[in-house]
Backbone atoms as SQL, in Angstrom:
CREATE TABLE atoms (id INTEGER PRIMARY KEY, chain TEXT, resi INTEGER, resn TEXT, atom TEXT, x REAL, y REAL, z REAL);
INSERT INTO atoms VALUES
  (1, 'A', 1, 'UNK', 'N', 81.813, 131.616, 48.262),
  (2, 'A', 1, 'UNK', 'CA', 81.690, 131.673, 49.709),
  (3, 'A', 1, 'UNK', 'C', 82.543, 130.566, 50.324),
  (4, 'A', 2, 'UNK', 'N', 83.891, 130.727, 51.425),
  (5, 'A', 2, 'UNK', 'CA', 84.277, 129.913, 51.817),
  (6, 'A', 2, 'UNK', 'C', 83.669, 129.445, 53.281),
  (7, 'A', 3, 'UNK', 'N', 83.371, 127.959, 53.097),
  (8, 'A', 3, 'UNK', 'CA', 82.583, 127.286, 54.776),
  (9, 'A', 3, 'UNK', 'C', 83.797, 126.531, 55.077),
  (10, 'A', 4, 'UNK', 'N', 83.615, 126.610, 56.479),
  (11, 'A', 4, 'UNK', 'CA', 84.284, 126.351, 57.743),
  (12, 'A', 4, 'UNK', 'C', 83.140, 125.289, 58.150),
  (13, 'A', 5, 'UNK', 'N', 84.377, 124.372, 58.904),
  (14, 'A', 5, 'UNK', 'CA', 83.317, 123.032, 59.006),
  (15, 'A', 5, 'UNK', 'C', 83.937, 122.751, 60.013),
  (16, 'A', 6, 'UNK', 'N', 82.936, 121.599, 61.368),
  (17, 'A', 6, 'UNK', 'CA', 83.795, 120.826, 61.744),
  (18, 'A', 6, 'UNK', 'C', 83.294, 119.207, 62.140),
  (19, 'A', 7, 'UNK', 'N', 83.961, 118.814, 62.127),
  (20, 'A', 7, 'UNK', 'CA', 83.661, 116.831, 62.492),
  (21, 'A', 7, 'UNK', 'C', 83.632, 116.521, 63.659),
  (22, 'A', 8, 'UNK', 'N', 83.028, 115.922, 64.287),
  (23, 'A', 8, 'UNK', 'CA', 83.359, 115.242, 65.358),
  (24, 'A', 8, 'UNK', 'C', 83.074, 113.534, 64.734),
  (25, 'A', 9, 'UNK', 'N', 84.417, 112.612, 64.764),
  (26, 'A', 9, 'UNK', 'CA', 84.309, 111.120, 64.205),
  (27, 'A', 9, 'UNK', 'C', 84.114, 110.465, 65.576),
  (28, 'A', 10, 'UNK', 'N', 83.498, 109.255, 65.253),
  (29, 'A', 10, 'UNK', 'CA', 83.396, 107.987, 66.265),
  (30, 'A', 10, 'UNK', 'C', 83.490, 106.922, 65.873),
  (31, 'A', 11, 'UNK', 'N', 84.433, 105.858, 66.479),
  (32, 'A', 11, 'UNK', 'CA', 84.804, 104.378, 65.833),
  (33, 'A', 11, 'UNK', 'C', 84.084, 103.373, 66.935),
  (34, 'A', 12, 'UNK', 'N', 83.676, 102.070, 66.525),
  (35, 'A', 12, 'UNK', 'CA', 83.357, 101.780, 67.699),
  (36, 'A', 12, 'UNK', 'C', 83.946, 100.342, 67.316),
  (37, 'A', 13, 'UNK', 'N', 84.479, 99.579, 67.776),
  (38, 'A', 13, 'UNK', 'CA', 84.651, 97.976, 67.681),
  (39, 'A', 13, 'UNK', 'C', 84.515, 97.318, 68.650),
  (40, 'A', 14, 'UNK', 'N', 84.026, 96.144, 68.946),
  (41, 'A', 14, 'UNK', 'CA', 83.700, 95.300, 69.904),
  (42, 'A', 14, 'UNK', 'C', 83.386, 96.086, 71.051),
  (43, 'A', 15, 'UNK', 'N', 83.911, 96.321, 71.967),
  (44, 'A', 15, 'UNK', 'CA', 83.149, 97.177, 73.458),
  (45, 'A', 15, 'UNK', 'C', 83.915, 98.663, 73.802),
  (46, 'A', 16, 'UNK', 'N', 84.763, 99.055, 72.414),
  (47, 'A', 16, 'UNK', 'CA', 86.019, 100.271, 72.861),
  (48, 'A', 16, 'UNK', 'C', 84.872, 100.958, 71.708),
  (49, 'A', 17, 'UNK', 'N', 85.223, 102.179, 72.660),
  (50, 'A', 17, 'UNK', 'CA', 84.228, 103.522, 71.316),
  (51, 'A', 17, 'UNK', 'C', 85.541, 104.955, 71.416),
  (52, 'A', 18, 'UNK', 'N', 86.389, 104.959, 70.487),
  (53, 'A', 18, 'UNK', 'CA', 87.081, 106.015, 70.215),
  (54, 'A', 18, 'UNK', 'C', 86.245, 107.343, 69.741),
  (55, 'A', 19, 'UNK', 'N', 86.108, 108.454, 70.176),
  (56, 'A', 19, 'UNK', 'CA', 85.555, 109.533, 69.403),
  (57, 'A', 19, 'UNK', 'C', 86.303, 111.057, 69.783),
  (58, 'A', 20, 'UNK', 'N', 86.390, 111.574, 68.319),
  (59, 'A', 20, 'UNK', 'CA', 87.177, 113.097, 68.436),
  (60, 'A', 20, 'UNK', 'C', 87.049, 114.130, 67.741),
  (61, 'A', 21, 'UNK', 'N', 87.323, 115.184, 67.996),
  (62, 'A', 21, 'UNK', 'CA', 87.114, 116.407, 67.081),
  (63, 'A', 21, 'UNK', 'C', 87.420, 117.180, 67.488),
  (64, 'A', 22, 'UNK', 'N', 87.992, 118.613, 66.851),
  (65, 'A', 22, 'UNK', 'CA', 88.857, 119.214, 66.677),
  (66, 'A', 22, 'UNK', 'C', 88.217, 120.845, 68.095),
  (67, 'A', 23, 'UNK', 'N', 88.946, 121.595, 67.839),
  (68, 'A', 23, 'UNK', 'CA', 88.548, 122.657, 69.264),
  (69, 'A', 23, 'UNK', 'C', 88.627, 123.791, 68.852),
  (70, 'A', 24, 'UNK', 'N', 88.413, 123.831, 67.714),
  (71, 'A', 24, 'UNK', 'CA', 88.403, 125.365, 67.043),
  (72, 'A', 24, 'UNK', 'C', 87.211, 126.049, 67.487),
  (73, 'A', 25, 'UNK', 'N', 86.377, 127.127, 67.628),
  (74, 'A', 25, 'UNK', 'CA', 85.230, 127.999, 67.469),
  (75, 'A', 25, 'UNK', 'C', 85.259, 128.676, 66.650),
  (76, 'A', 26, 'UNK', 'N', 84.072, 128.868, 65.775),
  (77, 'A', 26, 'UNK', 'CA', 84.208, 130.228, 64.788),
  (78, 'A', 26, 'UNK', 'C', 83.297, 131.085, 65.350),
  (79, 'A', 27, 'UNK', 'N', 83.064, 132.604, 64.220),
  (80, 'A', 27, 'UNK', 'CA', 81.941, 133.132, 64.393),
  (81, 'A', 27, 'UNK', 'C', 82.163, 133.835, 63.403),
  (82, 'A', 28, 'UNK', 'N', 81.677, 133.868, 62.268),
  (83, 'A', 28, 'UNK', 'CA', 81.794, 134.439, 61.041),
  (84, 'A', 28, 'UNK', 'C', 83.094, 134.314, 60.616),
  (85, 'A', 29, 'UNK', 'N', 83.803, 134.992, 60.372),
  (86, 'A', 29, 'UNK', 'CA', 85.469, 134.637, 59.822),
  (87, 'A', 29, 'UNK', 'C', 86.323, 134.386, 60.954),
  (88, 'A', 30, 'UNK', 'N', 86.192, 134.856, 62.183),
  (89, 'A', 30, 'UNK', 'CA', 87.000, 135.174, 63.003),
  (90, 'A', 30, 'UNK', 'C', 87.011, 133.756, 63.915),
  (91, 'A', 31, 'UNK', 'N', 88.041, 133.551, 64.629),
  (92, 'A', 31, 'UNK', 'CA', 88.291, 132.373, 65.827),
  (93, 'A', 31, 'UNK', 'C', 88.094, 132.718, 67.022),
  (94, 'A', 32, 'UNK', 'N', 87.230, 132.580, 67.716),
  (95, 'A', 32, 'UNK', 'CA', 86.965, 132.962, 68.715),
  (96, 'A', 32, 'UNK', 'C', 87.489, 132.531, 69.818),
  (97, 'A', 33, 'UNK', 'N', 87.561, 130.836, 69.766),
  (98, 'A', 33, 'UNK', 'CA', 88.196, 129.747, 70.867),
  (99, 'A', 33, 'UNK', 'C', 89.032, 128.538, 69.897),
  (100, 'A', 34, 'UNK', 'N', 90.125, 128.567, 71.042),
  (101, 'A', 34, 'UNK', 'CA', 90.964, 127.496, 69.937),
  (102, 'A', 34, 'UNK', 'C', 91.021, 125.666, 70.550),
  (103, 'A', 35, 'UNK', 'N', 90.450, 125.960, 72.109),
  (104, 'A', 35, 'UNK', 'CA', 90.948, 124.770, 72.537),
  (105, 'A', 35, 'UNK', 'C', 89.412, 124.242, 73.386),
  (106, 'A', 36, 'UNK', 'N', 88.103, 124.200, 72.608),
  (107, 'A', 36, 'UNK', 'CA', 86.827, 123.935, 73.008),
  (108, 'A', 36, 'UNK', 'C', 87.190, 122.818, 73.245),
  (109, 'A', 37, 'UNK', 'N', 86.074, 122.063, 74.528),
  (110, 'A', 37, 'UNK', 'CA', 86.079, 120.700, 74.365),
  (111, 'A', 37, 'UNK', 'C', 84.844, 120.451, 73.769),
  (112, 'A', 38, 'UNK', 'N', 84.913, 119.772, 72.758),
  (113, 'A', 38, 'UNK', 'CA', 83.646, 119.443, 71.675),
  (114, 'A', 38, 'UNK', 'C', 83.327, 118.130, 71.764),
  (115, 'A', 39, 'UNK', 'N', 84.197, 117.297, 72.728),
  (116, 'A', 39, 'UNK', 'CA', 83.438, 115.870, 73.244),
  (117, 'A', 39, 'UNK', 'C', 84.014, 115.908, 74.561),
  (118, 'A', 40, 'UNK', 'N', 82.825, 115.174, 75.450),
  (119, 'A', 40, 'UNK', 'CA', 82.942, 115.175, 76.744),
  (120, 'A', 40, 'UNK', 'C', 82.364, 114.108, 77.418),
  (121, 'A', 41, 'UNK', 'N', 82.597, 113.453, 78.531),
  (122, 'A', 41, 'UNK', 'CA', 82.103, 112.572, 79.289),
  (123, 'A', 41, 'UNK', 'C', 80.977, 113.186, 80.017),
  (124, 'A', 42, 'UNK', 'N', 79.653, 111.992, 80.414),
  (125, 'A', 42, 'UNK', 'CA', 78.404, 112.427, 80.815),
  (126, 'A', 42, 'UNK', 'C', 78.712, 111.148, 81.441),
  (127, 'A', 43, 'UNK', 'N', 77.185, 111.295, 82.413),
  (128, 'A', 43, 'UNK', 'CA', 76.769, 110.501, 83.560),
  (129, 'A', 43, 'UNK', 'C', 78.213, 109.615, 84.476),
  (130, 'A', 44, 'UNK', 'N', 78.799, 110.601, 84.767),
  (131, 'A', 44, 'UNK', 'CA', 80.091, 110.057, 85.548),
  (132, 'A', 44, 'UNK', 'C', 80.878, 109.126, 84.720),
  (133, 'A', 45, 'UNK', 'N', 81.028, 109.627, 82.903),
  (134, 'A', 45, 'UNK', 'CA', 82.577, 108.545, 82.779),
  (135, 'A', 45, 'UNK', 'C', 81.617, 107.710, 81.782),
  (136, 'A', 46, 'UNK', 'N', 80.174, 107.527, 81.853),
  (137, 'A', 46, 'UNK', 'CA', 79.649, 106.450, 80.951),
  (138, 'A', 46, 'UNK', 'C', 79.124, 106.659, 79.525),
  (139, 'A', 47, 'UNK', 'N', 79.012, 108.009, 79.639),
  (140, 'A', 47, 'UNK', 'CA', 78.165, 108.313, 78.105),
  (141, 'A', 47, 'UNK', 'C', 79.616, 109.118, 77.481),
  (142, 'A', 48, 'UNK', 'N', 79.889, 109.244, 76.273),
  (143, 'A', 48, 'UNK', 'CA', 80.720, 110.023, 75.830),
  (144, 'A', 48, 'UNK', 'C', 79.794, 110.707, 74.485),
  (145, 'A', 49, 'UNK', 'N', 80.030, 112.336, 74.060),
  (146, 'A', 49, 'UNK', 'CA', 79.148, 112.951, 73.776),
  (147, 'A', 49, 'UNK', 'C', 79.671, 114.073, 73.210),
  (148, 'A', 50, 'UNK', 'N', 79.579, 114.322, 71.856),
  (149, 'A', 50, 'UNK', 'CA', 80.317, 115.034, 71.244),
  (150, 'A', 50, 'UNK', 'C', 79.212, 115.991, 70.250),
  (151, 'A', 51, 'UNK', 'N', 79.807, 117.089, 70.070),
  (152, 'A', 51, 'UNK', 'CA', 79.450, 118.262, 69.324),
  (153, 'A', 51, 'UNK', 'C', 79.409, 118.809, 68.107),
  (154, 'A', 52, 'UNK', 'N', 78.975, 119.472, 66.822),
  (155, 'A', 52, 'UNK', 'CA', 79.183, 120.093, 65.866),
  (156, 'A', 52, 'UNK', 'C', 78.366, 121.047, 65.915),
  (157, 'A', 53, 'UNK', 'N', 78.773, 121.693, 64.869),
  (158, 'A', 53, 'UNK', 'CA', 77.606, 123.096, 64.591),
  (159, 'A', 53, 'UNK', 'C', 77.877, 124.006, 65.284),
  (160, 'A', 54, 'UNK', 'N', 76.839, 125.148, 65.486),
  (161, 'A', 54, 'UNK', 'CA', 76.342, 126.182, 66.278),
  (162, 'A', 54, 'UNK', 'C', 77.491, 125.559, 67.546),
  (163, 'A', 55, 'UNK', 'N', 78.214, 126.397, 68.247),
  (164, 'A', 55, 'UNK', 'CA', 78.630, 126.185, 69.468),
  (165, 'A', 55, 'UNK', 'C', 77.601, 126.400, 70.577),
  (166, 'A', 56, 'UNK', 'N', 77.115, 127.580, 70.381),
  (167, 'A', 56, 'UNK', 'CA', 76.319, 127.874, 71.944),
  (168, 'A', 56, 'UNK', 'C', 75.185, 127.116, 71.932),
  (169, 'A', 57, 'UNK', 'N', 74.664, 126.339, 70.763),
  (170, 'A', 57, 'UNK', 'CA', 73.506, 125.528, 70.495),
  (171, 'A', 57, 'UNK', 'C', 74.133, 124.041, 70.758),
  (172, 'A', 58, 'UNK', 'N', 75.294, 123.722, 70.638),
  (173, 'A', 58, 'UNK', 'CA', 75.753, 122.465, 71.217),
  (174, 'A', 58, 'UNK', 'C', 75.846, 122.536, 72.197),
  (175, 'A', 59, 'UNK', 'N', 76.456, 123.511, 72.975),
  (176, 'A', 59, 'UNK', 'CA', 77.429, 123.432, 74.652),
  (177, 'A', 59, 'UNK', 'C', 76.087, 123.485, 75.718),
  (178, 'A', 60, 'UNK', 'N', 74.641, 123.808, 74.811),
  (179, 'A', 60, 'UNK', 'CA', 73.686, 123.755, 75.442),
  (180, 'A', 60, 'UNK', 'C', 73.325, 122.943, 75.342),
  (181, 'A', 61, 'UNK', 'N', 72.525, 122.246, 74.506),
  (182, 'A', 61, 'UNK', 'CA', 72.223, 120.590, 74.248),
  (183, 'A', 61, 'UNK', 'C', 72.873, 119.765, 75.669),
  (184, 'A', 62, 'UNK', 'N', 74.258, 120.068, 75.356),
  (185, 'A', 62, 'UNK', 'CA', 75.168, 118.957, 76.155),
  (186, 'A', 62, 'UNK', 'C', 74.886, 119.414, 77.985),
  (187, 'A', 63, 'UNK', 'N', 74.802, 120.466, 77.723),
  (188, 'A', 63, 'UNK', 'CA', 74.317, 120.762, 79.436),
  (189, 'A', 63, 'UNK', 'C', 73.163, 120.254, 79.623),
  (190, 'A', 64, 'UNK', 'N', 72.187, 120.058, 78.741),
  (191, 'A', 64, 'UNK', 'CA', 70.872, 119.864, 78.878),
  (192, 'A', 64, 'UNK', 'C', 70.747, 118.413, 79.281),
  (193, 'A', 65, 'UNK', 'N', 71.200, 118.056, 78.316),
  (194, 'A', 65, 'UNK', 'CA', 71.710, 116.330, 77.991),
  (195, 'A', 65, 'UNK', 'C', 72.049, 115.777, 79.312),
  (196, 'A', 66, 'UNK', 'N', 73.032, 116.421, 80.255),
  (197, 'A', 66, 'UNK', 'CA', 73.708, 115.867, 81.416),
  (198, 'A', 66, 'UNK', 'C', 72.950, 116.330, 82.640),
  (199, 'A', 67, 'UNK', 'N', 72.035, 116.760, 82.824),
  (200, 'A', 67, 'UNK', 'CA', 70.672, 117.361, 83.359),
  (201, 'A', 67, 'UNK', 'C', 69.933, 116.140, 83.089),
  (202, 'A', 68, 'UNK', 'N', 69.732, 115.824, 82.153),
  (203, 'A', 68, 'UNK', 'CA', 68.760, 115.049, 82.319),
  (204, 'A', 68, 'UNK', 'C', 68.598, 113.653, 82.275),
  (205, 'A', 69, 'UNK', 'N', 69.963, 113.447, 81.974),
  (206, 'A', 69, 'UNK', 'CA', 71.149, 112.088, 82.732),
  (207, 'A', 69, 'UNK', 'C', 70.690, 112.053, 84.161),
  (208, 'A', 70, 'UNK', 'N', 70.972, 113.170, 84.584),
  (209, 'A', 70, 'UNK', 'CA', 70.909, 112.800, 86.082),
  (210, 'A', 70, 'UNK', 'C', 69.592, 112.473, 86.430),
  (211, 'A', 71, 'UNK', 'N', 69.149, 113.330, 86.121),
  (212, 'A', 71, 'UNK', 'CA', 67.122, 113.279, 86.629),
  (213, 'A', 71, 'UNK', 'C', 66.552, 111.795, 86.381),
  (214, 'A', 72, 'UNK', 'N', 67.157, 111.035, 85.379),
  (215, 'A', 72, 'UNK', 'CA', 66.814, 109.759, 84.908),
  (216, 'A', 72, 'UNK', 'C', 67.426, 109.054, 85.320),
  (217, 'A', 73, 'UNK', 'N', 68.755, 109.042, 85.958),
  (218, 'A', 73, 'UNK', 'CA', 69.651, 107.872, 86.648),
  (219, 'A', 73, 'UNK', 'C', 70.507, 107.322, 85.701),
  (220, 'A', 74, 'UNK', 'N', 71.221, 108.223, 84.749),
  (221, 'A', 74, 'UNK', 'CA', 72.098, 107.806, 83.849),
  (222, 'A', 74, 'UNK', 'C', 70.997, 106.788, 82.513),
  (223, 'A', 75, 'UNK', 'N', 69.767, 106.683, 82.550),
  (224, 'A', 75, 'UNK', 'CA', 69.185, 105.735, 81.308),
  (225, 'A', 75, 'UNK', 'C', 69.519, 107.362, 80.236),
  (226, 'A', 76, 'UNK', 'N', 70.395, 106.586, 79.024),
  (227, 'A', 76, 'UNK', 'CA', 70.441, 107.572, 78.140),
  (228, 'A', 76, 'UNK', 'C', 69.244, 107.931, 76.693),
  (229, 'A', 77, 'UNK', 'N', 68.350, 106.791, 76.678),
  (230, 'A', 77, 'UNK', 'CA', 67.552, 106.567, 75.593),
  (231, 'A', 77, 'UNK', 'C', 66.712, 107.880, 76.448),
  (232, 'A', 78, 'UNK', 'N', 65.919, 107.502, 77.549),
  (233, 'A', 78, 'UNK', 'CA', 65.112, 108.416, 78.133),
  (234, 'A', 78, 'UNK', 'C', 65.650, 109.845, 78.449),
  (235, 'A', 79, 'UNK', 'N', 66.529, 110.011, 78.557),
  (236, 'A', 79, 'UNK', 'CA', 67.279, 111.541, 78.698),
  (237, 'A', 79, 'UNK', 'C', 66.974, 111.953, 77.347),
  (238, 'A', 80, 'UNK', 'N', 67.276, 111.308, 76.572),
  (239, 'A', 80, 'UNK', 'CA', 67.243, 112.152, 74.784),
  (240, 'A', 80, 'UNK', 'C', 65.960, 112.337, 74.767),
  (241, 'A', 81, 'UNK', 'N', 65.394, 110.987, 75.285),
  (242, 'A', 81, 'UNK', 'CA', 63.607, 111.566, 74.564),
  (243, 'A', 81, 'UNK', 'C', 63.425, 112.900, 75.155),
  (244, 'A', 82, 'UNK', 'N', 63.543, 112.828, 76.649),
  (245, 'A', 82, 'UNK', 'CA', 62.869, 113.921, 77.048),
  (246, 'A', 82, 'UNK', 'C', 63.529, 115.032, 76.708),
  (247, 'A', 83, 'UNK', 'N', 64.628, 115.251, 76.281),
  (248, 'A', 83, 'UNK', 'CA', 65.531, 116.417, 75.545),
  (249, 'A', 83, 'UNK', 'C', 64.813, 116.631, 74.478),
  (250, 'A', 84, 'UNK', 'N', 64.595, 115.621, 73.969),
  (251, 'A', 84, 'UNK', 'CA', 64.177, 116.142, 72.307),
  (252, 'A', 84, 'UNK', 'C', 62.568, 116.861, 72.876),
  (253, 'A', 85, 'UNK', 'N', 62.225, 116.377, 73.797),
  (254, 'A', 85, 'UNK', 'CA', 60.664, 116.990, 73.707),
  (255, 'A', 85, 'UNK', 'C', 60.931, 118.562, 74.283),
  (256, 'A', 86, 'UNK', 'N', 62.108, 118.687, 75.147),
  (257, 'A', 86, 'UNK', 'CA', 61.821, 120.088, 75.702),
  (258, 'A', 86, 'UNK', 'C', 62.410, 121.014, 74.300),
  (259, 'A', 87, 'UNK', 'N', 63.285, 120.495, 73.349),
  (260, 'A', 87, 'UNK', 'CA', 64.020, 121.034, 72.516),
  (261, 'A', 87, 'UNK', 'C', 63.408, 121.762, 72.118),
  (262, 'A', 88, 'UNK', 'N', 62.344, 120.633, 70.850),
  (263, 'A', 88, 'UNK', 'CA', 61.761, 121.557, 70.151),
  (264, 'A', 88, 'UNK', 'C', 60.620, 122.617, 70.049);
């Protein structure tokens, strides 16, 4: 069985956080999208926030995620909690 994978890396040193990954989509063998953005800026420019896996299960997360950025005033610890609670 051949798997298809993808990365999203993050470097971080002193106060600079580099992070990237690639823009392919799959869906079984086929390519669906070639130029996804699979990391993206949240809470206006401050959170940066990147993707793997499932696409429509990430691109949701990340909508969710920036929803609830806002509702909280950009605190990102409290956005996740409450993400993770509606998640699962």
């Amino acid at each position: 069985m051949k798997t298809h994978s993808t990365t999203i890396v993050a470097v971080k040193k002193d106060a600079r956080v580099a992070i990237a990954g690639d823009g392919q989509v799959t869906l079984g063998n086929g390519i669906i999208k070639n130029h996804a953005k699979k990391v993206r800026l949240l809470a206006g420019g401050k959170i940066v926030a990147g993707f793997a896996g499932s696409a429509a299960d990430g691109i949701a997360l990340l909508e969710r995620l920036e929803q609830k950025l806002e509702t909280h005033g950009g605190n990102l610890t409290r956005a996740a909690v409450e993400l993770a609670k509606e998640w699962r």
